[in-house]
C-alpha positions in Angstrom: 0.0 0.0 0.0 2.5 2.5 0.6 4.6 2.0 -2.1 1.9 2.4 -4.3 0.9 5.5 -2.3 4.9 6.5 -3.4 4.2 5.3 -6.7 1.2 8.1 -7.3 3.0 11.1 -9.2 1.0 13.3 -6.9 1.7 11.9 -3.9 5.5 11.9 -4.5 5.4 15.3 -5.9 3.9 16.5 -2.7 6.4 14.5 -0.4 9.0 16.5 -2.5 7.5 19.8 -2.2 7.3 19.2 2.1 10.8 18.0 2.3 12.3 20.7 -0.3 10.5 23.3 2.0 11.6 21.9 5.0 15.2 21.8 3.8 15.4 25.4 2.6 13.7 26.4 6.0 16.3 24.8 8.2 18.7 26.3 6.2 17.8 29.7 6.5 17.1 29.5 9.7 21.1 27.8 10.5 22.2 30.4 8.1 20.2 33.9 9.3 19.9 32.6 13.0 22.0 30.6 14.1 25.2 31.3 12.3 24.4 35.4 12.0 26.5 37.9 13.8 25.0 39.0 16.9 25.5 42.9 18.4 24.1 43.2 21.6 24.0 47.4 22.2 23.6 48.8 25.9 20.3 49.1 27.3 21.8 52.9 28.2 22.9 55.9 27.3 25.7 57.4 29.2 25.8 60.9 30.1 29.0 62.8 31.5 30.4 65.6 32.3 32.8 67.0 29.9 36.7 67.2 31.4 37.6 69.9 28.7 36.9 73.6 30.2 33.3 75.0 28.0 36.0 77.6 26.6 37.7 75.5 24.8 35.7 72.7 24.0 34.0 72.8 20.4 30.8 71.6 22.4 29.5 74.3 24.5 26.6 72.2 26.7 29.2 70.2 29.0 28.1 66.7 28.7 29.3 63.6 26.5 26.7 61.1 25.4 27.6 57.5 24.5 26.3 54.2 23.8 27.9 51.3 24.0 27.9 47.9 21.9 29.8 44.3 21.7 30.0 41.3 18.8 28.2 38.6 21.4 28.5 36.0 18.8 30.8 33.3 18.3 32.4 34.5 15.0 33.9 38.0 13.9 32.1 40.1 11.9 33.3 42.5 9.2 31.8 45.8 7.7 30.0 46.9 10.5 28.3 50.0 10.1 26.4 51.5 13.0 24.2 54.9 12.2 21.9 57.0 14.9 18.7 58.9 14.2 17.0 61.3 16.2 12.8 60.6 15.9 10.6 63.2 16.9 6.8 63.2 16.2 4.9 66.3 16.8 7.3 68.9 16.0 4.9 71.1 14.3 2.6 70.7 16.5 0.7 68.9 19.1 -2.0 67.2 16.6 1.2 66.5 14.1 1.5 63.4 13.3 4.9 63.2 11.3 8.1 62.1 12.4 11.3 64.2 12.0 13.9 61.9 11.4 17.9 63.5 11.9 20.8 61.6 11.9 23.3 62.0 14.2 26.8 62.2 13.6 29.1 60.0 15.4 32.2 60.8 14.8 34.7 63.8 15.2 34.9 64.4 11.4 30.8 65.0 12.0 30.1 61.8 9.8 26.7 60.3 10.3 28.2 56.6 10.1 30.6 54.5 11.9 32.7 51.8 10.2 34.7 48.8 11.5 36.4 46.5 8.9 36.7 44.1 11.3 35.2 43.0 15.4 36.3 40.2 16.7 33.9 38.3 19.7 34.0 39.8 23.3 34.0 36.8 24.7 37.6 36.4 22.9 38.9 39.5 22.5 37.1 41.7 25.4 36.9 44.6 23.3 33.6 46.7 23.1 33.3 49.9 21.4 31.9 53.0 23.3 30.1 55.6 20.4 30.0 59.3 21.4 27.2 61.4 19.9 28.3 64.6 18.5 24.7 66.3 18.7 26.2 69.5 18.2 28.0 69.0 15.0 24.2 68.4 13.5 23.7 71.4 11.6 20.2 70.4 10.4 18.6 71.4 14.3 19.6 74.7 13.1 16.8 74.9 10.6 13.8 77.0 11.0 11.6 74.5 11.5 12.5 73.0 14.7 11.1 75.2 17.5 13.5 77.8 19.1 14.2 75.8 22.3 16.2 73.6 19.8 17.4 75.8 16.9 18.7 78.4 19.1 20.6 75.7 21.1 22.2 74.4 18.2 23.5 77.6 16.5 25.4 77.7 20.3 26.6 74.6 20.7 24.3 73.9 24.0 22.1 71.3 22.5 21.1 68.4 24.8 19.9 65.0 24.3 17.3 65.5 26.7 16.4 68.6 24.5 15.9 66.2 21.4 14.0 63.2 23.8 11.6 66.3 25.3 10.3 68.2 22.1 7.1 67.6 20.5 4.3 64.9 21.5 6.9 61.8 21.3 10.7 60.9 20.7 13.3 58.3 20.6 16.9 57.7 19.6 17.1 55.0 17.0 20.5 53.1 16.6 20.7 50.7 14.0 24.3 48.0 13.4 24.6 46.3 10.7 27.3 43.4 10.0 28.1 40.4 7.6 29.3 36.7 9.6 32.8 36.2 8.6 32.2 32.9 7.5 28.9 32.8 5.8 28.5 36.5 5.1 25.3 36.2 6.1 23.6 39.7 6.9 21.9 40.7 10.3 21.1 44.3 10.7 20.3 45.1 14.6 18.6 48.4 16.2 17.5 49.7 19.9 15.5 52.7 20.5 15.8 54.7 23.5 13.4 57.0 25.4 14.5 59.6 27.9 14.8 57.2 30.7 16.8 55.3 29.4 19.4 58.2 29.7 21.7 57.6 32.8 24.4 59.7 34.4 27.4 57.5 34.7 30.3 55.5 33.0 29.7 52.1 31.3 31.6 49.2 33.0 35.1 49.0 31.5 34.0 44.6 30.9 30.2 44.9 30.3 27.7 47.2 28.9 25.9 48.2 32.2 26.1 51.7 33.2 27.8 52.6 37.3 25.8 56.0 37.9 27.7 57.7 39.9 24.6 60.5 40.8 21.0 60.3 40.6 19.4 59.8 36.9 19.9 63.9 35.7 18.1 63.2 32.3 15.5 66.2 33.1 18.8 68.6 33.0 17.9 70.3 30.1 19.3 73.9 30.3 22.8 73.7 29.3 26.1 75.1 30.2 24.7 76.0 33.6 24.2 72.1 34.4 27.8 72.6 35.7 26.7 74.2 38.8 
């Protein structure tokens, strides 16, 4: 009975069909799950207080923001790119429903992405990468459509991530990594958004991602140079 069951064209074409399916299933999912790179980014932003004097520091508001990220797979990955974009929905006003999207540059040239040829595993090599925003060096707050709480900020340098995570009905800071598996060059792209909370004053621990605050949370510190005092 069942090899005449086998024998039937239809039934055998059917059985081919479920195991060819199955097959390329298993196989992407090895491919794009289980042998993709894997970034884990901190659950945090860090916020501290700048060591260079406001006078001579090309950022005038006196804090540095970073994030913080680590290869938490088993294999390195190469090309990794890492961008970070500013959402905000309501800007023009509260029944707005758009969202401004600004990219943030990240590094001191004022480029908007961040490249690494190659990063090996933590686990292995211990290295994590900490990424400073460079709010400031964003000359597009400075256009005359973001409200003057922002704009005027920006054309002095003062601009604070709270400022962006506070304006209009809703906002969040996107980061999105993206990185090919050394051995398969399989792609995984990875993002995180974070709200204002998730802003802590503190320094990342030097062999994790966790943030040591060393004050209570300041994220509602919005008004500058004068959160020196």
């Amino acid at each position: 009975m069942n090899e005449q069951l086998l024998a039937n064209p239809i039934i055998s074409q059917f059985i081919g069909l479920a195991v060819g399916l199955f097959t390329s299933f298993f196989s992407w999912w090895v491919l794009f799950r289980w042998m993709a790179p894997r970034i884990t980014l901190s659950n945090n932003i860090s916020k501290t207080k700048s060591s260079t004097p406001i006078e001579d520091d090309e950022d005038k508001s006196g804090w540095r923001y970073r994030i913080k990220f680590e290869n938490s797979g088993r294999r390195p990955v190469i090309d990794l790119q890492v961008r970070v974009y500013a959402r905000i929905k309501g800007l023009y006003g509260p029944d707005s429903g758009i969202w401004e999207s600004v990219q943030i540059p990240i590094t001191t040239d004022g480029e908007d992405v961040y490249s690494i040829p190659l990063m090996n595993p933590a686990r292995k090599s211990k290295i994590r990468v900490r990424l400073k925003l460079y709010l400031n060096k964003a000359e597009y707050f400075r256009r005359p459509e973001f409200p003057p709480s922002i704009r005027d900020k920006a054309i002095q340098l003062t601009l604070l991530l709270e400022d962006l995570l506070l304006s209009g009905t809703s906002a969040e800071l996107r980061v999105i990594v993206s990185g090919f598996d050394e051995l398969t060059g399989a792609r995984k792209v990875s993002e995180r958004m974070y709200k204002l909370e998730d802003v802590k004053q503190g320094e990342f621990e030097r062999k994790g991602l966790s943030i040591v605050e060393d004050a209570p949370n300041q994220a509602l510190h919005t008004d500058g140079p004068s959160a020196h005092r």
